[in-house]
Every structure is written in C-alpha cells, then in structure tokens.
VOVEX-105369 format. One record per residue: residue number from 1; residue in three letters; y, x, z of N, C-alpha, C in turn. Coordinates in Angstrom, 1 decimal. Atoms other than C-alpha are relative to their C-alpha. Layout:
! residues N
+-----+---------+--------+--------+--------+--------+--------+--------+--------+--------+--------+
: num : residuo :     nY :     nX :     nZ :    caY :    caX :    caZ :     cY :     cX :     cZ :
+-----+---------+--------+--------+--------+--------+--------+--------+--------+--------+--------+
: NUM :     ala :      Y :      X :      Z :      Y :      X :      Z :      Y :      X :      Z :
...
+-----+---------+--------+--------+--------+--------+--------+--------+--------+--------+--------+
***
This chain:
! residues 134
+-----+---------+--------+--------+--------+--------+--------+--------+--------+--------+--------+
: num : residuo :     nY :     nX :     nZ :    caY :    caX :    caZ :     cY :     cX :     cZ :
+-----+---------+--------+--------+--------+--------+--------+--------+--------+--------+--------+
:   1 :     unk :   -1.2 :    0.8 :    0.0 :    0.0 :    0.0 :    0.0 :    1.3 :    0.9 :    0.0 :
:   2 :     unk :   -1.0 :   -0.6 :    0.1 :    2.5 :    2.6 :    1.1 :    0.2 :    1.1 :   -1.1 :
:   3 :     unk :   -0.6 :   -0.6 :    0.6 :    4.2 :    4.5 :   -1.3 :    0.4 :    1.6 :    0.4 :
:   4 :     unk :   -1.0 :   -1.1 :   -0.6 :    6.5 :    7.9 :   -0.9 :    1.1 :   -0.2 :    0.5 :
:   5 :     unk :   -0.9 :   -0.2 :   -0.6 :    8.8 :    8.4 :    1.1 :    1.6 :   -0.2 :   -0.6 :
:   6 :     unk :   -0.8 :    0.5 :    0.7 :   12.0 :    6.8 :    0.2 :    0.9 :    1.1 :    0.5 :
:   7 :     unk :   -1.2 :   -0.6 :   -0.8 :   14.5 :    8.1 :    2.7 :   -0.1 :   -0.2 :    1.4 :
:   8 :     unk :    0.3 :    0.1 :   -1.6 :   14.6 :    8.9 :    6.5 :    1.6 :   -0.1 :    0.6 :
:   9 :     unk :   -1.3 :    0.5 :   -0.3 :   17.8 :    7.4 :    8.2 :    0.5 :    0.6 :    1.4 :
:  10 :     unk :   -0.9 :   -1.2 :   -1.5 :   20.1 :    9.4 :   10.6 :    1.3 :   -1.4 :    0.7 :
:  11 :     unk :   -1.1 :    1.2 :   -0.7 :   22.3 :    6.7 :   12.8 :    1.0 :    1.4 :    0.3 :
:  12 :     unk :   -1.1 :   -1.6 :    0.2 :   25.5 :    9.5 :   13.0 :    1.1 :   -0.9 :    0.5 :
:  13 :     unk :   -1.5 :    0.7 :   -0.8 :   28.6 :    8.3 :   15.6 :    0.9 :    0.5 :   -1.0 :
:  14 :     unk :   -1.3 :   -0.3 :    0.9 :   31.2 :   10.0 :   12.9 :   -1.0 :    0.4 :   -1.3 :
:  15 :     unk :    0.0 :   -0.4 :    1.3 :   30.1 :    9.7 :    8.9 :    0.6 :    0.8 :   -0.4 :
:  16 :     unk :   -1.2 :   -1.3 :    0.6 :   33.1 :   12.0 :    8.2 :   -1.3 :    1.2 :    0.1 :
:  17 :     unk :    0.1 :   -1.6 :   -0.6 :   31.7 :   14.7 :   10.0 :   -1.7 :   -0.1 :   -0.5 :
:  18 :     unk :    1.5 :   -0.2 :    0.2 :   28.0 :   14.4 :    9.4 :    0.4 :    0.0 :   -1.6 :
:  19 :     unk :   -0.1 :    0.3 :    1.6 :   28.8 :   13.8 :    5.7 :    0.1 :    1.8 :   -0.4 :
:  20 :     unk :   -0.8 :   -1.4 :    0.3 :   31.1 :   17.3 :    5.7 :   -1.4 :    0.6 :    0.4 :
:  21 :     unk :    0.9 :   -0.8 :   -0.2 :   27.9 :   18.8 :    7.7 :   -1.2 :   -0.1 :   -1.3 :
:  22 :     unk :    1.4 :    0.0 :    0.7 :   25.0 :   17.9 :    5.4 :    0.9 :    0.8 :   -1.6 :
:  23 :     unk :   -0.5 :   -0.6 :    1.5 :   27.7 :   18.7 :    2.2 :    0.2 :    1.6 :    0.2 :
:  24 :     unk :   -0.7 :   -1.2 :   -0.1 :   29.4 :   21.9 :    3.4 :   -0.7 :    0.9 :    1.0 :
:  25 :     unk :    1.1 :   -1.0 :   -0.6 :   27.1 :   23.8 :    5.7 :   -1.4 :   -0.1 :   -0.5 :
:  26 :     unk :    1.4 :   -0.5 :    0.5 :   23.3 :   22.8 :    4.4 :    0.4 :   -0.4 :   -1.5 :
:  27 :     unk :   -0.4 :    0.0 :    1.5 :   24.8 :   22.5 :    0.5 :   -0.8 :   -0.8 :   -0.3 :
:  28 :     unk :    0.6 :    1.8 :    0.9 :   23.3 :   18.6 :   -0.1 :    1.0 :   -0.4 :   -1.0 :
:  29 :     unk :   -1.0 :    1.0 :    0.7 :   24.6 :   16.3 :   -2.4 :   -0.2 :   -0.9 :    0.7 :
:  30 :     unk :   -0.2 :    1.4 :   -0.5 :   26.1 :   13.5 :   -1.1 :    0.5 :   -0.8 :   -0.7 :
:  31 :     unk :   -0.2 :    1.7 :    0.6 :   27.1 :    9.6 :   -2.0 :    1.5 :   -0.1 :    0.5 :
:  32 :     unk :   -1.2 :    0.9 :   -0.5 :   30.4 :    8.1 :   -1.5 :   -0.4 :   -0.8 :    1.1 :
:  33 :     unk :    0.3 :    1.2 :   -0.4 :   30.2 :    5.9 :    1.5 :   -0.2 :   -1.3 :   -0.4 :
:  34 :     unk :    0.6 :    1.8 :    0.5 :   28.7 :    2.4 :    1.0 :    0.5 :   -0.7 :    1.0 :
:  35 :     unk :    0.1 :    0.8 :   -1.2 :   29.7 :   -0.1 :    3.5 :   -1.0 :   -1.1 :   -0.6 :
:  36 :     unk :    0.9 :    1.2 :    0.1 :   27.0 :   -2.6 :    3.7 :    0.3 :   -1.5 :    1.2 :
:  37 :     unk :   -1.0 :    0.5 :   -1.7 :   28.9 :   -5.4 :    6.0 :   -1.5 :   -1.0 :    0.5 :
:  38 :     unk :    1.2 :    0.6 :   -0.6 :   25.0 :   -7.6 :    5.5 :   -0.9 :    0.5 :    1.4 :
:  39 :     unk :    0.6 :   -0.8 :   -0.8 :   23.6 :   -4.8 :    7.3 :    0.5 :    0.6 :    1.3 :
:  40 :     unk :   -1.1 :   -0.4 :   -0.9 :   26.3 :   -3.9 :    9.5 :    0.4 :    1.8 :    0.4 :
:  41 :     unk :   -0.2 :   -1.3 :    0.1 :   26.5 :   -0.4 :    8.4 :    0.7 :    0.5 :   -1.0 :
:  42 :     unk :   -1.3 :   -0.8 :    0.4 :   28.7 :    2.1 :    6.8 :   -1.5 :    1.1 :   -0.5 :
:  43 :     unk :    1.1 :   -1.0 :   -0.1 :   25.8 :    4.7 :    4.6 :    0.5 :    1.3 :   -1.6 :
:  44 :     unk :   -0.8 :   -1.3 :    0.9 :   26.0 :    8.1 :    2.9 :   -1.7 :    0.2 :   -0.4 :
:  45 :     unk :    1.4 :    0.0 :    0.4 :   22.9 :    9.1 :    0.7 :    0.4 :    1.5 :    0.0 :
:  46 :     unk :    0.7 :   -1.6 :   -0.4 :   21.7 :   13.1 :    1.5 :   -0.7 :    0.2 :   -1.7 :
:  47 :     unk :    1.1 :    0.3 :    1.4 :   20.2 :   13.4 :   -2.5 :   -1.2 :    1.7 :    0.7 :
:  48 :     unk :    1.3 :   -1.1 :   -0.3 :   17.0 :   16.0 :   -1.9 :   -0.8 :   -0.1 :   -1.0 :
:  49 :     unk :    0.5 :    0.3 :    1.1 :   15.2 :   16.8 :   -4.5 :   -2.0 :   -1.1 :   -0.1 :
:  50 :     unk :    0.7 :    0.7 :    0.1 :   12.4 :   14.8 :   -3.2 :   -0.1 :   -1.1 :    1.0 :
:  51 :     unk :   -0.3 :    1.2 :   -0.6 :   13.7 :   12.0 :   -1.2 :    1.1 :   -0.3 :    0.4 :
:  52 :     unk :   -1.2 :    0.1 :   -0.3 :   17.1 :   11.2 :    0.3 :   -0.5 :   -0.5 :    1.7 :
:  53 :     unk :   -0.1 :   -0.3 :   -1.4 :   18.6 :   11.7 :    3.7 :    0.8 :   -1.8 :    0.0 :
:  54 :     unk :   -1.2 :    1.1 :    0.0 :   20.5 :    8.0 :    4.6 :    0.8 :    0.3 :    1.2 :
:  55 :     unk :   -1.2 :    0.0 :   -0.8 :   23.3 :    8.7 :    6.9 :    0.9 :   -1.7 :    0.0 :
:  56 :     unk :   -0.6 :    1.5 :    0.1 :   24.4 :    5.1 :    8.8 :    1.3 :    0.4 :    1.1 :
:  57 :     unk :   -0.8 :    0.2 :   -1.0 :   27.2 :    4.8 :   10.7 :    0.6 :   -1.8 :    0.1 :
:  58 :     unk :   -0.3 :    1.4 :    0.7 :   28.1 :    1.3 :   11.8 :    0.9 :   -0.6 :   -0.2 :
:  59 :     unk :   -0.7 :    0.9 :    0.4 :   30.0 :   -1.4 :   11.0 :    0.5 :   -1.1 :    0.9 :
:  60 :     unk :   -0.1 :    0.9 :   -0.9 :   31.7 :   -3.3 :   13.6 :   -0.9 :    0.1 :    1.4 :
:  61 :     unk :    0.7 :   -0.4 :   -1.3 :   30.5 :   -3.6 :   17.2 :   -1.4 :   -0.7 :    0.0 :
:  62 :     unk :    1.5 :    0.7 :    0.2 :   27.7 :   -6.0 :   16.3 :   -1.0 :    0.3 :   -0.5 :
:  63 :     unk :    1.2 :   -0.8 :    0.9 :   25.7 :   -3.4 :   14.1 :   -1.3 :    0.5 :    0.7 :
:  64 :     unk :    1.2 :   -0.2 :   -0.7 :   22.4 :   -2.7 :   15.4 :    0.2 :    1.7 :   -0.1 :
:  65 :     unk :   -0.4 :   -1.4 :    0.0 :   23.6 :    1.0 :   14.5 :    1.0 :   -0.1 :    1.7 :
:  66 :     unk :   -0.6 :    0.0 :   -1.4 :   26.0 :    0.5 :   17.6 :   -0.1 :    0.1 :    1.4 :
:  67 :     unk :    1.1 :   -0.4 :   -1.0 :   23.5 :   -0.2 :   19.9 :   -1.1 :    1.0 :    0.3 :
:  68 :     unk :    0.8 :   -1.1 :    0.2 :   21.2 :    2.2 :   18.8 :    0.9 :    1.2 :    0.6 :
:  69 :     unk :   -1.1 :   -0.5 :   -0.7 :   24.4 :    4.5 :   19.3 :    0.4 :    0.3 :    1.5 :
:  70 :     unk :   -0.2 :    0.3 :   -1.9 :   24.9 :    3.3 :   23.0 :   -1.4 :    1.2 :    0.6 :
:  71 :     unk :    1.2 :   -0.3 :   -1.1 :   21.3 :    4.2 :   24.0 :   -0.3 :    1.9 :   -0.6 :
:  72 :     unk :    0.3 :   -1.0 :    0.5 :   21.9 :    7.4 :   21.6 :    1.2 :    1.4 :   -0.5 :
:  73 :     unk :   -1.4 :    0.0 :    0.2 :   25.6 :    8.8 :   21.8 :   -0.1 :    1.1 :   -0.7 :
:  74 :     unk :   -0.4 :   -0.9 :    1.1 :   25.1 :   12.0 :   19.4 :   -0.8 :   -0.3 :   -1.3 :
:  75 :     unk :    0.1 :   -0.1 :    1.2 :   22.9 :   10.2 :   17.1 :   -1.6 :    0.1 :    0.3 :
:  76 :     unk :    1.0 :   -0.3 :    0.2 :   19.5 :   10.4 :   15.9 :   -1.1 :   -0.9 :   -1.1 :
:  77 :     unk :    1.4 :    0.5 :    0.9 :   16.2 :    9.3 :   13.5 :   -0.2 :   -1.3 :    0.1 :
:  78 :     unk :    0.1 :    1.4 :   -0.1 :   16.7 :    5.5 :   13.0 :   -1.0 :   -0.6 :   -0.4 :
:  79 :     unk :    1.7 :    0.8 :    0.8 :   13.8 :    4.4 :   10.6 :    0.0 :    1.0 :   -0.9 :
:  80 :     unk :    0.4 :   -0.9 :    1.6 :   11.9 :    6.3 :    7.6 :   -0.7 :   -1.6 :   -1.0 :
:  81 :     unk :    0.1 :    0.9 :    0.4 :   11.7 :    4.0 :    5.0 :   -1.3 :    0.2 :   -1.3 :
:  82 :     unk :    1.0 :   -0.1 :    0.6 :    8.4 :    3.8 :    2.9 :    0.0 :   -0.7 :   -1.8 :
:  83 :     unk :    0.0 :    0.6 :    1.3 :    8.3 :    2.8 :   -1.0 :   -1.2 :   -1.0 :   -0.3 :
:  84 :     unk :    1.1 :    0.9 :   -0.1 :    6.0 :   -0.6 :   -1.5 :    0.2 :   -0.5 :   -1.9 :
:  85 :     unk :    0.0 :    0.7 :    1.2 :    4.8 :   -1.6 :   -5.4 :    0.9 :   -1.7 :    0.4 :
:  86 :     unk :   -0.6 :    1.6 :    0.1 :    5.6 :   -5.6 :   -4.2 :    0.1 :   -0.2 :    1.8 :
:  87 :     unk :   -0.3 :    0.0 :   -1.3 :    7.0 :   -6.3 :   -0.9 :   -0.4 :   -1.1 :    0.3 :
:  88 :     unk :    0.0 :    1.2 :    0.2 :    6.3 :   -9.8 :   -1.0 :   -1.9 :   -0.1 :    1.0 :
:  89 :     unk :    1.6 :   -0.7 :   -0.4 :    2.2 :   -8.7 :   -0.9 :    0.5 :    0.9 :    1.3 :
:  90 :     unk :    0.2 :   -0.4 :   -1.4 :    2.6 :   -6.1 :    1.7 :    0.4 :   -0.6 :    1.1 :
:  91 :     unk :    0.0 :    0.9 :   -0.7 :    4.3 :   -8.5 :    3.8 :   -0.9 :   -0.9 :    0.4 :
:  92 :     unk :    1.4 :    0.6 :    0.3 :    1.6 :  -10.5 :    3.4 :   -0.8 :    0.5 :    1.0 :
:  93 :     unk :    1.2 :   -1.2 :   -0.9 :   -0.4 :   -7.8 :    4.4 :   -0.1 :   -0.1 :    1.0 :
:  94 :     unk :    0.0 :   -0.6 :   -1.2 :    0.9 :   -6.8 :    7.0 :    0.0 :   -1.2 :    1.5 :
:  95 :     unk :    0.3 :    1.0 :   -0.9 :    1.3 :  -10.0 :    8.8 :   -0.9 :   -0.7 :    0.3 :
:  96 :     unk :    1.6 :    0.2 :   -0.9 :   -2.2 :  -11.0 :    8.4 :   -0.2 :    1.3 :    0.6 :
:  97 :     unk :    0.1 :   -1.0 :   -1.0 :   -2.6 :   -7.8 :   10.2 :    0.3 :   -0.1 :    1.6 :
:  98 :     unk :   -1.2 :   -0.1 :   -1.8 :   -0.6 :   -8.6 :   13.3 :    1.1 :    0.5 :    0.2 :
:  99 :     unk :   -0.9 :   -0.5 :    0.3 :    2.0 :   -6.5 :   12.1 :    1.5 :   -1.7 :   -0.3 :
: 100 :     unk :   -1.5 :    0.7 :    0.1 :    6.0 :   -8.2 :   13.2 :    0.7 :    0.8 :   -1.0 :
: 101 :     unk :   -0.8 :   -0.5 :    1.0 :    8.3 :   -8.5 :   10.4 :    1.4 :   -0.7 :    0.8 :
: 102 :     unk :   -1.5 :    0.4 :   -0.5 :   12.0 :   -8.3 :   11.6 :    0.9 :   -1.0 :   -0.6 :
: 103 :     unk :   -1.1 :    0.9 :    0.7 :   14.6 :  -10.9 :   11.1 :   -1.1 :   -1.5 :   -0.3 :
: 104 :     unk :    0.9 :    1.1 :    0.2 :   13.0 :  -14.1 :    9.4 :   -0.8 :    0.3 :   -0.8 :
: 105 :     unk :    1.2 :    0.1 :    0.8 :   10.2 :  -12.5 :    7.4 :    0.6 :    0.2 :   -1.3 :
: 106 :     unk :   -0.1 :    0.1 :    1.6 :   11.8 :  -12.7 :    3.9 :    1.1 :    1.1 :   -0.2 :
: 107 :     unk :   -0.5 :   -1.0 :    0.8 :   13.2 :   -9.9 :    1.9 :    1.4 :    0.1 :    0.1 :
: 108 :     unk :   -1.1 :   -0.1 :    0.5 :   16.9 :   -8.5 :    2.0 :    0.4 :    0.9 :   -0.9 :
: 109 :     unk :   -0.4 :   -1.0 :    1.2 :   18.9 :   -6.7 :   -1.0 :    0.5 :    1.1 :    1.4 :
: 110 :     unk :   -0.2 :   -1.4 :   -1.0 :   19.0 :   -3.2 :    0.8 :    1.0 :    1.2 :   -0.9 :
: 111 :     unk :   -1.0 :   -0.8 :    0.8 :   21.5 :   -0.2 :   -0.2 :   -0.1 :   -0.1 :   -1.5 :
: 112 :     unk :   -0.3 :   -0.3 :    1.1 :   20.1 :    0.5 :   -3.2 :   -0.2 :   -1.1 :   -0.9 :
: 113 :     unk :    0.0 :    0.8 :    0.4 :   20.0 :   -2.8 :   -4.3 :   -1.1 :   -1.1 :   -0.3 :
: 114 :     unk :    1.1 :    0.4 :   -0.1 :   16.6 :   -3.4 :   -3.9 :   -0.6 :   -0.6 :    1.2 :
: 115 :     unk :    0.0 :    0.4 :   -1.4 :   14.6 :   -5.8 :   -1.6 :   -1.2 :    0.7 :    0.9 :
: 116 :     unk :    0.2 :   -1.3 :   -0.8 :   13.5 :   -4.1 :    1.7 :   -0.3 :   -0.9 :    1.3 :
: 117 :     unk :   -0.2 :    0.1 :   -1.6 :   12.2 :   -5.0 :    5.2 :   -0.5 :    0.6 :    0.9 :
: 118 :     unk :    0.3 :   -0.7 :   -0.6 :   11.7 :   -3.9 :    8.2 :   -0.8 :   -0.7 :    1.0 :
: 119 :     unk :    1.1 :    0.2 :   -0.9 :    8.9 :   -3.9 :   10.8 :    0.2 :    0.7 :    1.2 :
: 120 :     unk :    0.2 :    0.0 :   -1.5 :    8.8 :   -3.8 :   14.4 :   -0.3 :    1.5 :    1.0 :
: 121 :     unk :    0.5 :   -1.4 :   -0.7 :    8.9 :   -0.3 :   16.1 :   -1.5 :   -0.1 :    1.1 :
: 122 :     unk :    1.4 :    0.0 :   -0.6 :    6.1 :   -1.5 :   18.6 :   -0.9 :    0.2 :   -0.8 :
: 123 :     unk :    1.4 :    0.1 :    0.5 :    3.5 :   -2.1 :   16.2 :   -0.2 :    2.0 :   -0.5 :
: 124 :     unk :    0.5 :   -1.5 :    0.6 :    3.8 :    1.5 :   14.8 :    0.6 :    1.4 :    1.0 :
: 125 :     unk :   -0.5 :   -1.1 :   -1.2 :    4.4 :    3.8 :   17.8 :    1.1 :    0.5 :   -0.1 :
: 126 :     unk :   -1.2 :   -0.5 :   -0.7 :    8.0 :    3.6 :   18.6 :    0.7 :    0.5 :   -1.5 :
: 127 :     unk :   -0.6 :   -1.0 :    0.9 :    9.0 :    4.5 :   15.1 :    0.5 :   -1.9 :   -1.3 :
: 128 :     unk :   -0.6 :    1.2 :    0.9 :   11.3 :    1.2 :   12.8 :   -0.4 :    0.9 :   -1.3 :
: 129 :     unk :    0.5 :   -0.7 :    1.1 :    9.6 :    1.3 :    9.5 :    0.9 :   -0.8 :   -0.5 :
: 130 :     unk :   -0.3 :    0.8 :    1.4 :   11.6 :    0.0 :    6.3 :   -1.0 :   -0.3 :   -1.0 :
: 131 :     unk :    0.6 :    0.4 :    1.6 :   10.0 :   -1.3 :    3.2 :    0.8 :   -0.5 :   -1.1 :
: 132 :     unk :   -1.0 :    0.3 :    1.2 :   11.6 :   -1.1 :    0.1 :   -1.1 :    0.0 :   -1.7 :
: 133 :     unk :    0.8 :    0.0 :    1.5 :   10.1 :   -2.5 :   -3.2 :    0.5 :    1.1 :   -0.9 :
: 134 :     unk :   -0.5 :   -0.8 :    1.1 :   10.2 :   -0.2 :   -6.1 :    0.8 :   -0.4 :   -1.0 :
+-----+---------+--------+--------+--------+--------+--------+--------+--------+--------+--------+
***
C-alpha cells in the first residue's frame, strides 16, 4: 500500500529563519511560503533530491502547528508523509484494520494539491502519518 516517502514535516516557531537555515547554511532549495489557511499552516518545501523537507509554521492561534508548538517551543518532527496509489482504498484499508482516520475520514486537497489524510499517532507508535494520493 505504502509508497515512498513524500516529505517529512518540521513544525518550526520562525519560517524566516528555518527557511534562511535550510537555504543558506545546508544549500537546499527552497519554496516560496504557501499559507494554507484550511490547514492552518504557513509551509516551505526543502526540494532533496529524493523527497522534500515541509517546513510548517502556523497559522493563527487555532493551528494544530501552535499547539504542537506549546508542547514543543523550538520545534520538531510533526508527521512523515507516505505516497498512497488511491487513498480512497487505503483508507478503506486501514479502517478495516482498526487504524483512526483523523478529522471525518474523507480526503482533504493537501499543499500540493493533492488529496491527503492523516492517521492517528496512537495507532503507529507515537509518530502522525499523512497519506497523500499520487
């Protein structure tokens, strides 16, 4: 079911400054900021030549980046996001499995335009997975 590795997501209290660090000290390419106001984040894409870094910072006080934030004031490893042929199916899947799908179960358009959910840090030891259709 799972794919490669889309992108692994950095929650980052200042985008400026993480942006400048990943561009100007480890020589990435980076994205323009995206604000995503659905998501309640603010995101910079890391290009690698074999997956991207997402840098979130959030959006408002209500962003689940914010809280994360609180419990995490310099930052750190928010979800890794997995590449799925049909999301639709592995949802499916996964919920006959026992596997929680966040939110109400059905697909949202995610950064890159594509749809994407996410699953329950419990079920997979402490680690928020994304799923993003191809």
């Amino acid at each position: 079911m799972l794919g490669r590795i889309n992108h692994i997501a950095i929650a980052v209290p200042d985008l400026a400054a993480a942006t400048e660090s990943y561009r100007d000290i480890l020589g990435a390419a980076v994205s323009q900021p995206q604000a995503l106001p659905e998501h309640g984040v603010t995101v910079v894409f890391v290009e690698l030549p074999n997956s991207k870094v997402e840098l979130l910072e959030p959006l408002g006080s209500d962003s689940p980046i914010a809280a994360f934030l609180e419990k995490n004031p310099s930052g750190g490893m928010h979800h890794i996001c997995y590449e799925v042929a049909d999301i639709m199916n592995a949802r499916d899947r996964l919920l006959s499995a026992g596997a929680r799908v966040l939110g109400n179960g059905e697909p949202r358009i995610g950064a890159h335009g594509k749809p994407v959910l996410f699953l329950h840090p419990k079920d997979f030891f402490g680690t928020l997975i994304e799923l993003e259709q191809l």
